[in-house]
C-alpha positions as CSV (number, residue, x, y, z in Angstrom):
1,X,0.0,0.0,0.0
2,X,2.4,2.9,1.0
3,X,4.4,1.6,-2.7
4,X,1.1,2.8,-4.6
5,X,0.8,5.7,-1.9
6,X,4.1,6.9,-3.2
7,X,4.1,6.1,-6.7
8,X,0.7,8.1,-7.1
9,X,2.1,10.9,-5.3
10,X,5.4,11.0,-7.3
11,X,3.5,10.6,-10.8
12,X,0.8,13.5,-9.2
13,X,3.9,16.1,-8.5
14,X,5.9,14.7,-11.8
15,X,2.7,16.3,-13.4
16,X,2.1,19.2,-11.1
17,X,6.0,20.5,-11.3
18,X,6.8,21.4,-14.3
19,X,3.8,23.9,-14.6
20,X,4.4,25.2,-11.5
21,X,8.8,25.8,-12.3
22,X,7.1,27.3,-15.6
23,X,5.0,29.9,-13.9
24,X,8.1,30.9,-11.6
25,X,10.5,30.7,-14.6
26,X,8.1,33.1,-16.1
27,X,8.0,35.4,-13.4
28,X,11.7,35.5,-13.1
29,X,12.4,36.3,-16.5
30,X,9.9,38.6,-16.8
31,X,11.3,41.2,-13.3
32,X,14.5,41.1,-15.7
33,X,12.7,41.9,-18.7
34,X,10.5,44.6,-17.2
35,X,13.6,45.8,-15.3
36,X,15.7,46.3,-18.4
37,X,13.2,47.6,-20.6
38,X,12.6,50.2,-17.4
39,X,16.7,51.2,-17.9
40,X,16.3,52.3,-21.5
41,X,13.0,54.1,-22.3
42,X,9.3,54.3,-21.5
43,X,8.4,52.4,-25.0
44,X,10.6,49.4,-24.7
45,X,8.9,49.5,-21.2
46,X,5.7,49.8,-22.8
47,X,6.7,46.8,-25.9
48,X,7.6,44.6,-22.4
49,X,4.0,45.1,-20.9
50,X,2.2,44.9,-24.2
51,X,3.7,41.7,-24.8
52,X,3.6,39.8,-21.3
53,X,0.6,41.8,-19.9
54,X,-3.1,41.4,-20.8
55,X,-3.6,45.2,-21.0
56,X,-6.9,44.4,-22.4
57,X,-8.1,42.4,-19.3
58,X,-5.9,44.9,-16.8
59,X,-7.8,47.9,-18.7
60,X,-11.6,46.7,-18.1
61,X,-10.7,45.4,-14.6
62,X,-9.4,48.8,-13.7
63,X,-12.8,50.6,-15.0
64,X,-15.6,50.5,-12.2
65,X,-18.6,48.1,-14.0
66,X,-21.2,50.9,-15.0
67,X,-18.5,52.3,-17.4
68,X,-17.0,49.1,-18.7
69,X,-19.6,49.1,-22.0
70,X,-18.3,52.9,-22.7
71,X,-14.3,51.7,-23.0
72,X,-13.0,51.9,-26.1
73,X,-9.9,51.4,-28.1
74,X,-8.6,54.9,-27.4
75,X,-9.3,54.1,-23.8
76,X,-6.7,51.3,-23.8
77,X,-4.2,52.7,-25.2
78,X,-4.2,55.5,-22.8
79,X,-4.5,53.0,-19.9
80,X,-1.2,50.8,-21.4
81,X,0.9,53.6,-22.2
82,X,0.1,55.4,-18.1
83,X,0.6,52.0,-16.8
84,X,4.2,51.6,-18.8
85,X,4.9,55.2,-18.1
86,X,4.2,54.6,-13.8
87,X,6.2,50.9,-14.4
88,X,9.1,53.5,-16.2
89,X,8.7,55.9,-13.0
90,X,8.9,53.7,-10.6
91,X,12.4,51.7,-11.7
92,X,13.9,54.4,-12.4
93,X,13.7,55.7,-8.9
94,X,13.7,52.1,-7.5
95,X,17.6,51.4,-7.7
96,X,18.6,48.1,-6.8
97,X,16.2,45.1,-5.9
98,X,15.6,41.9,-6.2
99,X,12.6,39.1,-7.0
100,X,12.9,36.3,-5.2
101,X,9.5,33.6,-5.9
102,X,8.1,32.3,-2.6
103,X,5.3,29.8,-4.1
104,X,3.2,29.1,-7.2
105,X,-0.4,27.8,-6.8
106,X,-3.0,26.9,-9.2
107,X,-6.7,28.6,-8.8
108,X,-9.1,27.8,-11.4
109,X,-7.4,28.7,-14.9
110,X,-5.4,31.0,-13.2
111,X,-1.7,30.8,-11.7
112,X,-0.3,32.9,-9.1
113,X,2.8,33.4,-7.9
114,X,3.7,34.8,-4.8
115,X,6.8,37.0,-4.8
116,X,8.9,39.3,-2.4
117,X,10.7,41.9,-3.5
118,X,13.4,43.8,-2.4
119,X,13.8,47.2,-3.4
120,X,16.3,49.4,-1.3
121,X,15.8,48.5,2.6
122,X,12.2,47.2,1.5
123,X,10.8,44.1,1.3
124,X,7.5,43.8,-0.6
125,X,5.1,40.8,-1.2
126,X,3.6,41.1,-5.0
127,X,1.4,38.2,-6.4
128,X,1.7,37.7,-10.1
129,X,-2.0,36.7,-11.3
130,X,-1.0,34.4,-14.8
131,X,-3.4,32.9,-17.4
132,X,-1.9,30.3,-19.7
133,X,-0.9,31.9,-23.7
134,X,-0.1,29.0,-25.8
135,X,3.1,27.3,-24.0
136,X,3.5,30.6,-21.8
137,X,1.9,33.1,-19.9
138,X,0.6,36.3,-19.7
139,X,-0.2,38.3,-16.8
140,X,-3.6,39.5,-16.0
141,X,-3.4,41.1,-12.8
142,X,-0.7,41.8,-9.8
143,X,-1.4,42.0,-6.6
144,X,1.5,44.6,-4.3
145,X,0.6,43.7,-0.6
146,X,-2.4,41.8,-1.0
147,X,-3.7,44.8,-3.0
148,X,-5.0,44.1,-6.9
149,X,-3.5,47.3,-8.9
150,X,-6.9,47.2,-11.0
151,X,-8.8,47.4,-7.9
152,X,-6.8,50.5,-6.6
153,X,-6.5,51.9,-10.3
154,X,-10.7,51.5,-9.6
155,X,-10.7,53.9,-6.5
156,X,-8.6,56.2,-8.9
157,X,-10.3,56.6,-11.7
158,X,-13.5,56.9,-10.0
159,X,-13.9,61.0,-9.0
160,X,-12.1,61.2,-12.7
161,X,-14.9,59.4,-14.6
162,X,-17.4,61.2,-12.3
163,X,-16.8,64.8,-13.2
164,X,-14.9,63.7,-16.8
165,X,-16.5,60.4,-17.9
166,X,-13.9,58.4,-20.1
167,X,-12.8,61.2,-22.4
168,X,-11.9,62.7,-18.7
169,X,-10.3,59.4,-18.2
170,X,-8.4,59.0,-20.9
171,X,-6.9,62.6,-21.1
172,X,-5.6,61.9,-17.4
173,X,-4.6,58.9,-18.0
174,X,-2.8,60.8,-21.1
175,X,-1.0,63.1,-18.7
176,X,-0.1,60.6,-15.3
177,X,1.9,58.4,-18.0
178,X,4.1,60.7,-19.5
């Protein structure tokens, strides 16, 4: 008995690993990618996110619900170049740090990966919130502290859209990027 025991749990984390070492691989590569792309401009910052970010998803997630039908294109892009122009912002006045990947878990069809960063004399927990692309990834949310960045971008845009609606929206978002 403890033979099948052990067999079924080897071929269960056999199967398990290898998506899990992906997801943190992923992650790993993608602080270094992020964090070179940050040392050279705001538009290689910008390709970085477009390419391993679901700025789509991030974009409507970040909207409060009642103005999620009035998005439009022009409202994405100003969302993906203010969220590659804060990303640009905050490495450049980061210095120093380092990603280190404290677990990977499975939820649903999503991944997330718990990381700590440390940045200076700081140490900060950030959850990477991956859906599977092909044979990789792309991240569709990140939590810094327990925080989801939508859900704060939310509490942002909300006097905006209020006394602007999304042409408000998008002409601050326009302005905090650059």
């Amino acid at each position: 008995m403890f033979r099948i025991v052990v067999t079924l749990l080897w071929v269960w984390m056999a199967g398990v690993a290898p998506a899990f070492a992906d997801a943190s691989l992923f992650v790993q590569r993608l602080s270094g990618k992020i964090s070179d792309a940050a040392e050279t401009s705001v538009s290689q910052t910008a390709l970085i996110l477009g390419r391993y970010f679901d700025i789509n998803a991030m974009a409507f997630a970040a909207l409060p619900e009642a103005y999620r039908p009035k998005a439009t294109q022009a409202y994405v892009t100003a969302y993906h170049a203010s969220v590659a122009g804060r990303f640009y912002k905050e490495f450049q006045s980061a210095g120093e740090g380092g990603l280190r990947v404290l677990g990977v878990r499975e939820n649903g069809n999503l991944t997330l990966v718990g990381t700590e960063v440390h940045e200076g004399g700081r140490r900060l927990m950030v959850e990477f919130y991956l859906r599977r692309d092909g044979t990789s990834f792309k991240v569709v949310n990140v939590a810094l502290e327990g925080l989801l960045i939508t859900k704060q971008q939310q509490r942002d845009f909300q006097p905006i859209l209020i006394s602007g609606d999304i042409p408000g929206l998008i002409n601050w978002l326009e302005r905090t990027g650059s």
